[in-house]
mmCIF entry with sequence, helices, sheets and N, C-alpha, C, O atoms, coordinates in Angstrom:
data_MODEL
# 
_entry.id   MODEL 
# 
_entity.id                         1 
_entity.type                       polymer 
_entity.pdbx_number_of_molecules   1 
# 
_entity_poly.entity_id                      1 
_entity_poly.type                           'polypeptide(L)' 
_entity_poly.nstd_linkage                   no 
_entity_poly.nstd_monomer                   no 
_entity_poly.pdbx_seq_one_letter_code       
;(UNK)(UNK)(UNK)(UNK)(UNK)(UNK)(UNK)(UNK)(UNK)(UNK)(UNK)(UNK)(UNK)(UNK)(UNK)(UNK)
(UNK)(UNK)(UNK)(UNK)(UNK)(UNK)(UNK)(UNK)(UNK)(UNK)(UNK)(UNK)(UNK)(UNK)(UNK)(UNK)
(UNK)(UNK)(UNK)(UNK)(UNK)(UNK)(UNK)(UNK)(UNK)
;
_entity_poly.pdbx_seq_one_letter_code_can   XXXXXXXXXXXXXXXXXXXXXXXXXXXXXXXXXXXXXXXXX 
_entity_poly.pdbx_strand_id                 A 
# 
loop_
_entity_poly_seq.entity_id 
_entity_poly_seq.num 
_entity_poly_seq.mon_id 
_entity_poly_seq.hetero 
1 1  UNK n 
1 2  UNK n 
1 3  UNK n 
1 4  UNK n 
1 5  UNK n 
1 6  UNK n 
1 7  UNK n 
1 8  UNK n 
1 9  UNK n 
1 10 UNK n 
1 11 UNK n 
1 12 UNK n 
1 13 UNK n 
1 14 UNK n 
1 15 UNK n 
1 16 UNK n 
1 17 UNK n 
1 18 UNK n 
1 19 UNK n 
1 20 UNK n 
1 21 UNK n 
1 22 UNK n 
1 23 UNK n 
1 24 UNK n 
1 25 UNK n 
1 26 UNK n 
1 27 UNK n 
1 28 UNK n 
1 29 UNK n 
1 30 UNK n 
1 31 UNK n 
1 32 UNK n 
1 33 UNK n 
1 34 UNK n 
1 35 UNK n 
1 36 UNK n 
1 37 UNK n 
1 38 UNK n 
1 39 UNK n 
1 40 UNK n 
1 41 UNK n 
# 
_struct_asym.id          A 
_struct_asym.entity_id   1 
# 
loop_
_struct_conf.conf_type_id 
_struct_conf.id 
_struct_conf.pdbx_PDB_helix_id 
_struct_conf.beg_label_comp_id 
_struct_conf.beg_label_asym_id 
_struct_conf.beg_label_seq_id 
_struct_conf.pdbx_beg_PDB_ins_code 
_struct_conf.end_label_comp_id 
_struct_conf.end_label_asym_id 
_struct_conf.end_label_seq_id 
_struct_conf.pdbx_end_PDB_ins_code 
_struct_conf.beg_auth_comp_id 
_struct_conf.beg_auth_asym_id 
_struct_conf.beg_auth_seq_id 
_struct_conf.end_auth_comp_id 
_struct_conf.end_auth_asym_id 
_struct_conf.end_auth_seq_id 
_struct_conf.pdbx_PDB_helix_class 
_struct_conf.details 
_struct_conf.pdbx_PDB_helix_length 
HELX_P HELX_P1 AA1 UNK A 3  ? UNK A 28 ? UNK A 3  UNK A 28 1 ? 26 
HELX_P HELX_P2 AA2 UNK A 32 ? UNK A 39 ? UNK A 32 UNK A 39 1 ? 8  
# 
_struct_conf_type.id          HELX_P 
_struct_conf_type.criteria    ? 
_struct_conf_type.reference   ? 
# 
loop_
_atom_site.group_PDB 
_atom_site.id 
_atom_site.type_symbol 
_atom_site.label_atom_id 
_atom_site.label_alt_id 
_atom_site.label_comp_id 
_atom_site.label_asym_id 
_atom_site.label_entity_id 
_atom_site.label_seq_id 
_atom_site.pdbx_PDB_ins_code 
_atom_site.Cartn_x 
_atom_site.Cartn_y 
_atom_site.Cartn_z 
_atom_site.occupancy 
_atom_site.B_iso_or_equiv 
_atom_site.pdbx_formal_charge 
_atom_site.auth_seq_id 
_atom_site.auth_comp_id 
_atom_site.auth_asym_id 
_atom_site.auth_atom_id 
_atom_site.pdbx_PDB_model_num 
ATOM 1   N N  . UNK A 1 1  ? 11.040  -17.795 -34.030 1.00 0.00 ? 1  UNK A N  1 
ATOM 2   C CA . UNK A 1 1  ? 10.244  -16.570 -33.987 1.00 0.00 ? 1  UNK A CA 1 
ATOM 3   C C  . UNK A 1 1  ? 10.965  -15.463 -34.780 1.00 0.00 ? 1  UNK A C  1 
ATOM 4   O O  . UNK A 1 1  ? 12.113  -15.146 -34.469 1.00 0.00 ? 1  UNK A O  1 
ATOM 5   N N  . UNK A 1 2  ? 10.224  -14.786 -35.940 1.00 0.00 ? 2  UNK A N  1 
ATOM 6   C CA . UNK A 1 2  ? 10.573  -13.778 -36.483 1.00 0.00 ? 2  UNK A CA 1 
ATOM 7   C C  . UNK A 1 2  ? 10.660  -12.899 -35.977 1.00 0.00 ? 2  UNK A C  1 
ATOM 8   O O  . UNK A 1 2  ? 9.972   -12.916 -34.957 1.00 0.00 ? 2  UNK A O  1 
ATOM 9   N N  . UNK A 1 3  ? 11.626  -11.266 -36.242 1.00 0.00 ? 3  UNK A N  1 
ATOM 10  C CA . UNK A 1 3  ? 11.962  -10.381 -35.563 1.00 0.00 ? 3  UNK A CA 1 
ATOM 11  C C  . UNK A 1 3  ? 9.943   -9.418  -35.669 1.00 0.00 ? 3  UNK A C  1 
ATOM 12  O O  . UNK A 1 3  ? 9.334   -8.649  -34.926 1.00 0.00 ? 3  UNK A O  1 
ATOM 13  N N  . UNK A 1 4  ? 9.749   -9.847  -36.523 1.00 0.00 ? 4  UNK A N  1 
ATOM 14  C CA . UNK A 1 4  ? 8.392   -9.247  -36.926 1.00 0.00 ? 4  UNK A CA 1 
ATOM 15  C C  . UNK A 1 4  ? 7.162   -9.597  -35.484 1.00 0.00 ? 4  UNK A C  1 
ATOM 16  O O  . UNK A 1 4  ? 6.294   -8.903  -34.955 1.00 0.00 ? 4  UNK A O  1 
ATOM 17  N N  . UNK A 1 5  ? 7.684   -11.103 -35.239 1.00 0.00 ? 5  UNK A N  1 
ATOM 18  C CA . UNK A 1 5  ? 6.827   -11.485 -34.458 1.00 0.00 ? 5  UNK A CA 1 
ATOM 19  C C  . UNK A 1 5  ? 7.236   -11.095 -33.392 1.00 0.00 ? 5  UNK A C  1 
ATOM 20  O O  . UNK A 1 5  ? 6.305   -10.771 -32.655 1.00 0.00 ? 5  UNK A O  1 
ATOM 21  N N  . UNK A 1 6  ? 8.500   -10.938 -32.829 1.00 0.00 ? 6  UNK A N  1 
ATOM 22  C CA . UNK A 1 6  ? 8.818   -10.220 -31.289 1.00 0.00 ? 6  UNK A CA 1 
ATOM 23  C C  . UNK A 1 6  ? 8.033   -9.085  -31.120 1.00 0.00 ? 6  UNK A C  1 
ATOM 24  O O  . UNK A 1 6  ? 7.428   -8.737  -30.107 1.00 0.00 ? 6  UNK A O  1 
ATOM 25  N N  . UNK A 1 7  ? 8.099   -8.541  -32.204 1.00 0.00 ? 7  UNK A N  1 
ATOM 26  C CA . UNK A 1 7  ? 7.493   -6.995  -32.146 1.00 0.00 ? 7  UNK A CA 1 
ATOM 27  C C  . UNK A 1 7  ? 6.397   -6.731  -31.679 1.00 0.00 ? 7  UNK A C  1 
ATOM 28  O O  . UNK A 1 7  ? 6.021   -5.834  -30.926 1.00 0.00 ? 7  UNK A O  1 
ATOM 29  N N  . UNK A 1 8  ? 5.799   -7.710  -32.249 1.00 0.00 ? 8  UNK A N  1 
ATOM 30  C CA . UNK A 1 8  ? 4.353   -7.827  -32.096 1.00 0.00 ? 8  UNK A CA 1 
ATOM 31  C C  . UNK A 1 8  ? 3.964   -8.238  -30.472 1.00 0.00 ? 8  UNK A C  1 
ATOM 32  O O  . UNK A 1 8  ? 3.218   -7.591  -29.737 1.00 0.00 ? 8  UNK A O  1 
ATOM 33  N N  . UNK A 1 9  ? 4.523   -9.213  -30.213 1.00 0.00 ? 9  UNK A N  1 
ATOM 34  C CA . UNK A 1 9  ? 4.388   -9.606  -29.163 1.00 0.00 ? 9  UNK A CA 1 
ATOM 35  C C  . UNK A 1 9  ? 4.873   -8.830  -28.178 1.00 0.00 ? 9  UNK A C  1 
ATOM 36  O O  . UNK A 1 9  ? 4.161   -8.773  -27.176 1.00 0.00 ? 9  UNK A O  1 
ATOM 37  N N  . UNK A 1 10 ? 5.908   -8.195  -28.166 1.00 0.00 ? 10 UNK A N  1 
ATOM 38  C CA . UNK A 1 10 ? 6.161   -6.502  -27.289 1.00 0.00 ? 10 UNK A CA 1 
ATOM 39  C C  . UNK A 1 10 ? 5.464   -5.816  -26.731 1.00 0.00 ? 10 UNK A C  1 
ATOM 40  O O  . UNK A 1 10 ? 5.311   -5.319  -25.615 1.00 0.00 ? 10 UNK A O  1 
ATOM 41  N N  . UNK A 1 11 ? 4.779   -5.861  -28.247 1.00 0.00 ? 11 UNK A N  1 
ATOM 42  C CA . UNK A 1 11 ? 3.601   -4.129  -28.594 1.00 0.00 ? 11 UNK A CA 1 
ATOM 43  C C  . UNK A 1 11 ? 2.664   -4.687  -27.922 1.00 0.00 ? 11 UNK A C  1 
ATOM 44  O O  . UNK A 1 11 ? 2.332   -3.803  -27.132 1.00 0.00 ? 11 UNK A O  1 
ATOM 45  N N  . UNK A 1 12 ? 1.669   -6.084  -27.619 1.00 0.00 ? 12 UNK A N  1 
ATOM 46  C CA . UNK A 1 12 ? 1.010   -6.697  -27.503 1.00 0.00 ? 12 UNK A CA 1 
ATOM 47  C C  . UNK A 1 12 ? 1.380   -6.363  -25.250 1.00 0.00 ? 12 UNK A C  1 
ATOM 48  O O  . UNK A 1 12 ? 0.924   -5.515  -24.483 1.00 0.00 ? 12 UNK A O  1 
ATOM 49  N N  . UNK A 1 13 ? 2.185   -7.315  -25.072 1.00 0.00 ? 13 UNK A N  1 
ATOM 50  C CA . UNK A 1 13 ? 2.609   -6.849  -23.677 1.00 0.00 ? 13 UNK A CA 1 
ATOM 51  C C  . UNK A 1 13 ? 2.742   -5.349  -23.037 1.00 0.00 ? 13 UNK A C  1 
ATOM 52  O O  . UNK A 1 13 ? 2.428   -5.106  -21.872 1.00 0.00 ? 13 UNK A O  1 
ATOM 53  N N  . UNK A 1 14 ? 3.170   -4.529  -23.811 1.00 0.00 ? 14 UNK A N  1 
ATOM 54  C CA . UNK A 1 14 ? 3.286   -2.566  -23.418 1.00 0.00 ? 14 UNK A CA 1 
ATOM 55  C C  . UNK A 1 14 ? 2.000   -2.312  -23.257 1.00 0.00 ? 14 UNK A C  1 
ATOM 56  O O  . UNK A 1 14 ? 1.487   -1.644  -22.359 1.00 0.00 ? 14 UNK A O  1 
ATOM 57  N N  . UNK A 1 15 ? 1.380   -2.966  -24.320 1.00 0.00 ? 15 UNK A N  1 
ATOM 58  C CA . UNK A 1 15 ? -0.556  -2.580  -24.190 1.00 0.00 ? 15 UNK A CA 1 
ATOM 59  C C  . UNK A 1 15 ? -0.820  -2.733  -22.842 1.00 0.00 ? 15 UNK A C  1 
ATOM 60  O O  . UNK A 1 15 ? -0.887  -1.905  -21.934 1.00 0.00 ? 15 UNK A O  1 
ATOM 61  N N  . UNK A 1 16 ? -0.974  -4.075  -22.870 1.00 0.00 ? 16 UNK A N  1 
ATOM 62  C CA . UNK A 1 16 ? -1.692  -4.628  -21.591 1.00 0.00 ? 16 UNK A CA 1 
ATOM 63  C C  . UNK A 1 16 ? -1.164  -4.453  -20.489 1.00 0.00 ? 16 UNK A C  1 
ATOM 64  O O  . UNK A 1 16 ? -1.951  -4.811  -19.613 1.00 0.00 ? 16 UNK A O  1 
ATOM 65  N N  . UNK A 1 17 ? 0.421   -3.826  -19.798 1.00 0.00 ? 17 UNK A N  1 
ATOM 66  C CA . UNK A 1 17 ? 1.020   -3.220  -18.974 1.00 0.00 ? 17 UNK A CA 1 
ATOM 67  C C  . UNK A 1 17 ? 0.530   -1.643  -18.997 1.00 0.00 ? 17 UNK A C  1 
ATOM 68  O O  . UNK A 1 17 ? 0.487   -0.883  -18.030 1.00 0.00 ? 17 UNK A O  1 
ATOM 69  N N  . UNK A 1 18 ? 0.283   -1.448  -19.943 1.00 0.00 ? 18 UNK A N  1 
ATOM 70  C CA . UNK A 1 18 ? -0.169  0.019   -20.201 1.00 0.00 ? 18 UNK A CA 1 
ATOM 71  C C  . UNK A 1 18 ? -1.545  0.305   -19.284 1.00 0.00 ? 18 UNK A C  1 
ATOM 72  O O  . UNK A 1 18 ? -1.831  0.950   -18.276 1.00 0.00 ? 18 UNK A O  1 
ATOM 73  N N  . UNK A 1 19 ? -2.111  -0.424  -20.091 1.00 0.00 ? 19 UNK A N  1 
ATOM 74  C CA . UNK A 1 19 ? -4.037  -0.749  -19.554 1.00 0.00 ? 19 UNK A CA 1 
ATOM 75  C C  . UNK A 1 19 ? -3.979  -1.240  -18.112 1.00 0.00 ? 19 UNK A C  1 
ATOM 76  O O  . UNK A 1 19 ? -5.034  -1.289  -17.480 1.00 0.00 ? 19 UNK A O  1 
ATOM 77  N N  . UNK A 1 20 ? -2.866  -1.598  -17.554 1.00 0.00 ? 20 UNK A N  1 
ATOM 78  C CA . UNK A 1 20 ? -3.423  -2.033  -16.282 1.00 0.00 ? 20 UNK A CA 1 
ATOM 79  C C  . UNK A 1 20 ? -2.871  -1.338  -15.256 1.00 0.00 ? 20 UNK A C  1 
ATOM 80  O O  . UNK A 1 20 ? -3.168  -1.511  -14.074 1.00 0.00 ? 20 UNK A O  1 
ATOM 81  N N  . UNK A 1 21 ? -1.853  -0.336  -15.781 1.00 0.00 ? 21 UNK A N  1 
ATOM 82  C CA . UNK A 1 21 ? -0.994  0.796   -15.154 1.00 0.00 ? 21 UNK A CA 1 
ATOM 83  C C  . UNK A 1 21 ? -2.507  1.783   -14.902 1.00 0.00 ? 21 UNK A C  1 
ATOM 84  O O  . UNK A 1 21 ? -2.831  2.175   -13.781 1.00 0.00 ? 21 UNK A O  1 
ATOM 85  N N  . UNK A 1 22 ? -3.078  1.989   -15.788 1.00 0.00 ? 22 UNK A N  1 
ATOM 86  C CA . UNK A 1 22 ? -4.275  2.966   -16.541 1.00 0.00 ? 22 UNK A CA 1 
ATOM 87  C C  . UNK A 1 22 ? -5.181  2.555   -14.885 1.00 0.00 ? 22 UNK A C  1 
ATOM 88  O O  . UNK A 1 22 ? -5.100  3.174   -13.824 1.00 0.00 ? 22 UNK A O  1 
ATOM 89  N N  . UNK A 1 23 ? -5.958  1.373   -15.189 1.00 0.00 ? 23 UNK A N  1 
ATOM 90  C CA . UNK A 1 23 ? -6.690  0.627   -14.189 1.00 0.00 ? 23 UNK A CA 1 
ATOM 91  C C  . UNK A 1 23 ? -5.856  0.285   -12.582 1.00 0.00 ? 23 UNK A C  1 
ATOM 92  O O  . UNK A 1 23 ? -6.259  -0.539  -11.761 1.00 0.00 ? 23 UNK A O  1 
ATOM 93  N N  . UNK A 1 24 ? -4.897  0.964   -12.468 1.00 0.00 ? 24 UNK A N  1 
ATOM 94  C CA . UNK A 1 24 ? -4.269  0.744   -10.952 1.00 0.00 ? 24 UNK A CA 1 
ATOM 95  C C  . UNK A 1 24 ? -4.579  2.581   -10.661 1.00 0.00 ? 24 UNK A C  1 
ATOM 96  O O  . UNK A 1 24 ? -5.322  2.858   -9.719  1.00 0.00 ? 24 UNK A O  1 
ATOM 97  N N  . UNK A 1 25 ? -4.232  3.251   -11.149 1.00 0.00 ? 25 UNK A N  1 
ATOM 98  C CA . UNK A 1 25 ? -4.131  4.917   -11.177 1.00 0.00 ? 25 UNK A CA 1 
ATOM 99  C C  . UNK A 1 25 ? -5.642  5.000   -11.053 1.00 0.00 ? 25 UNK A C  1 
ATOM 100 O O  . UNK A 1 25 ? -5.978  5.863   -10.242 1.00 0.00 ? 25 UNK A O  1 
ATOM 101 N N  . UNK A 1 26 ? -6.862  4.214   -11.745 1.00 0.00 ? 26 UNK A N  1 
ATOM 102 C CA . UNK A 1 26 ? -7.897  5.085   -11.334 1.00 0.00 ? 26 UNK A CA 1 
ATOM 103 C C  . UNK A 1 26 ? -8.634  4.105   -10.427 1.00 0.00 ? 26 UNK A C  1 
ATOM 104 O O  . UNK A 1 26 ? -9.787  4.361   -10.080 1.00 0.00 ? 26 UNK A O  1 
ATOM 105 N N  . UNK A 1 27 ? -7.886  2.763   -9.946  1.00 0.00 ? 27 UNK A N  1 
ATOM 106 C CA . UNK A 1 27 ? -8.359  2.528   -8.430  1.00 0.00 ? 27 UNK A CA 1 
ATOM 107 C C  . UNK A 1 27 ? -8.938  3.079   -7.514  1.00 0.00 ? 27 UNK A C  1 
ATOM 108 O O  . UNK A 1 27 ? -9.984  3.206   -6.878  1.00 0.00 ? 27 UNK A O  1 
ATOM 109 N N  . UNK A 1 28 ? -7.317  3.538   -7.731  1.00 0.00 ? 28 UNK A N  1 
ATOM 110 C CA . UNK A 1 28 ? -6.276  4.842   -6.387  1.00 0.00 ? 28 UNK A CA 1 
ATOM 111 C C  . UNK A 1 28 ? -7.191  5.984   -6.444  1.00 0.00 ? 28 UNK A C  1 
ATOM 112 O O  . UNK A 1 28 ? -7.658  6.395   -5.382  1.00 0.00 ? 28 UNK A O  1 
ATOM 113 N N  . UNK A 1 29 ? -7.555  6.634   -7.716  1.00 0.00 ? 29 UNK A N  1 
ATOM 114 C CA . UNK A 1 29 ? -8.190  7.753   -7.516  1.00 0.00 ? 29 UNK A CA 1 
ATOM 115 C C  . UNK A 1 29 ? -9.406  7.600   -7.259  1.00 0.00 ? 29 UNK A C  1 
ATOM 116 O O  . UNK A 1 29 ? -10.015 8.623   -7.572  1.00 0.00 ? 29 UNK A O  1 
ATOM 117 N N  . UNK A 1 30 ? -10.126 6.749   -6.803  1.00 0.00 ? 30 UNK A N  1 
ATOM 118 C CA . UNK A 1 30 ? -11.580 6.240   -6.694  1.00 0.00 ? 30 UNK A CA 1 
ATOM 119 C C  . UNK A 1 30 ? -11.984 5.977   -5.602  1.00 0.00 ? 30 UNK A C  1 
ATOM 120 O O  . UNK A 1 30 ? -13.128 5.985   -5.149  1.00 0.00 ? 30 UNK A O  1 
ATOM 121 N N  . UNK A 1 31 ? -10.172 5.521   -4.758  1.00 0.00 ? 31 UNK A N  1 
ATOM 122 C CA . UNK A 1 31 ? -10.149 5.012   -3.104  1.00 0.00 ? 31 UNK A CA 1 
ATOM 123 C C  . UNK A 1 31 ? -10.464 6.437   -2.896  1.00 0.00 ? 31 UNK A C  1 
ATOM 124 O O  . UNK A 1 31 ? -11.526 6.951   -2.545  1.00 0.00 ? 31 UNK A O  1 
ATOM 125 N N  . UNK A 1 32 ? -8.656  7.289   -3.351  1.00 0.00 ? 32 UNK A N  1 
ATOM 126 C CA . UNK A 1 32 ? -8.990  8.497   -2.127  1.00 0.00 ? 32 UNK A CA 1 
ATOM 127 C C  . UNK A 1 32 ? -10.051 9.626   -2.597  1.00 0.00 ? 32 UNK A C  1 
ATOM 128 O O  . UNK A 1 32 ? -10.229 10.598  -1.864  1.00 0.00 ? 32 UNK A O  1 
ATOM 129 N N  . UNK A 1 33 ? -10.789 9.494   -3.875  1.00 0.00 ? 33 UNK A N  1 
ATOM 130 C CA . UNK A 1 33 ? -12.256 10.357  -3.531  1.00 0.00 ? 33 UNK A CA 1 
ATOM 131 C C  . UNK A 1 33 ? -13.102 9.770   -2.532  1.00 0.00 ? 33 UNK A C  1 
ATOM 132 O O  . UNK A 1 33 ? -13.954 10.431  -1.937  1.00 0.00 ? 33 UNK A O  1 
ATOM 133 N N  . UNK A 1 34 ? -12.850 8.282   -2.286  1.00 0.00 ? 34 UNK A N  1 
ATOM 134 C CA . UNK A 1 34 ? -13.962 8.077   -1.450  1.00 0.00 ? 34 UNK A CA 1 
ATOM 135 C C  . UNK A 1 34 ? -14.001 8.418   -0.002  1.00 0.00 ? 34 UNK A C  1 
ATOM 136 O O  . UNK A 1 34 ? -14.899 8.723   0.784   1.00 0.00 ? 34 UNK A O  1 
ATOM 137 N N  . UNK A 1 35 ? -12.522 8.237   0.085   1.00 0.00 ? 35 UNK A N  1 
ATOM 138 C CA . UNK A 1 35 ? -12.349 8.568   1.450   1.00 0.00 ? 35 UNK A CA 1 
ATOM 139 C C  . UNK A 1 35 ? -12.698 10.166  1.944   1.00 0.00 ? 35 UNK A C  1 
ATOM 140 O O  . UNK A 1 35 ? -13.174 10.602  2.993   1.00 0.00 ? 35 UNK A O  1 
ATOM 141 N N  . UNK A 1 36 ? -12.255 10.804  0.742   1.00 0.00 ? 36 UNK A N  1 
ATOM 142 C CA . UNK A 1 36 ? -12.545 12.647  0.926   1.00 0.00 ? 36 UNK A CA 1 
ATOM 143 C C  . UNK A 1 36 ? -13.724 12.820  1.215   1.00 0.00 ? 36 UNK A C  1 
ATOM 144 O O  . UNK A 1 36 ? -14.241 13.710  1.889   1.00 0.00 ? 36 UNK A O  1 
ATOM 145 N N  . UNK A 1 37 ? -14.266 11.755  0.578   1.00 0.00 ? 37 UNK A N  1 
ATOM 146 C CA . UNK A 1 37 ? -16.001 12.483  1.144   1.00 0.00 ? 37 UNK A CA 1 
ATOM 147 C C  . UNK A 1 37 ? -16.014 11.536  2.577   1.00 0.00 ? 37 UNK A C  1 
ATOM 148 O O  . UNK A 1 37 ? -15.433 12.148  3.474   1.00 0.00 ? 37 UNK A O  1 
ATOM 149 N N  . UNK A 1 38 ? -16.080 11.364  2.634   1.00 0.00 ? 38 UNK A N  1 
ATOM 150 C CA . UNK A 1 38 ? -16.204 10.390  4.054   1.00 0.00 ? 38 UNK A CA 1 
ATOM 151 C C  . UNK A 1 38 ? -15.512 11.794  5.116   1.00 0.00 ? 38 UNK A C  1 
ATOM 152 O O  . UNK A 1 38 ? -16.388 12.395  5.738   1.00 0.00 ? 38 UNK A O  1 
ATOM 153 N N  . UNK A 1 39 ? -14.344 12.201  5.287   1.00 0.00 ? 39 UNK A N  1 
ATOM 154 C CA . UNK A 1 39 ? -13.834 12.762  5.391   1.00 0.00 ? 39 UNK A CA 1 
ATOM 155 C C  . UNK A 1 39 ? -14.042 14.379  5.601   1.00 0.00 ? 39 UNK A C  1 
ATOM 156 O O  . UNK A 1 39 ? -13.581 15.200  6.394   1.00 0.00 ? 39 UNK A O  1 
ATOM 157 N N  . UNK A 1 40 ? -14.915 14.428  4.558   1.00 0.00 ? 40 UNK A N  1 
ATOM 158 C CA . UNK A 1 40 ? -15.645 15.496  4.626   1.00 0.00 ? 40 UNK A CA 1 
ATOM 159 C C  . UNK A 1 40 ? -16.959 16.011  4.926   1.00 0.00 ? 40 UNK A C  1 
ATOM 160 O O  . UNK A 1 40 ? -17.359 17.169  4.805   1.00 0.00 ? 40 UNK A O  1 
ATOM 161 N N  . UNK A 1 41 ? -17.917 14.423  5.562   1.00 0.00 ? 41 UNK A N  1 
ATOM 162 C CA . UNK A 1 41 ? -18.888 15.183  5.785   1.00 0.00 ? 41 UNK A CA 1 
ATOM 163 C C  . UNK A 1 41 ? -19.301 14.977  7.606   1.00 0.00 ? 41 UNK A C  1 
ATOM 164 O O  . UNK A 1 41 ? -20.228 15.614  8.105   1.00 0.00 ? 41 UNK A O  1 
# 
């Protein structure tokens, strides 16, 4: 494996750790709006 190709394959993994960091955070923010309204009425 070329140093070219590590790279790639890095950049490739940060993405998709990225995107699913992204998709855990607006879970979370989706649980506790739901609960606020619940909560609130």
């Amino acid at each position: 494996m070329t140093r070219k190709d590590k790279l790639e394959q890095t950049k490739k993994l940060a993405d998709l750790w990225y995107q699913q960091q992204k998709n855990q955070i607006y879970i979370m923010q989706q649980k506790e709006r739901r609960e606020f309204r619940c909560l609130k009425q």
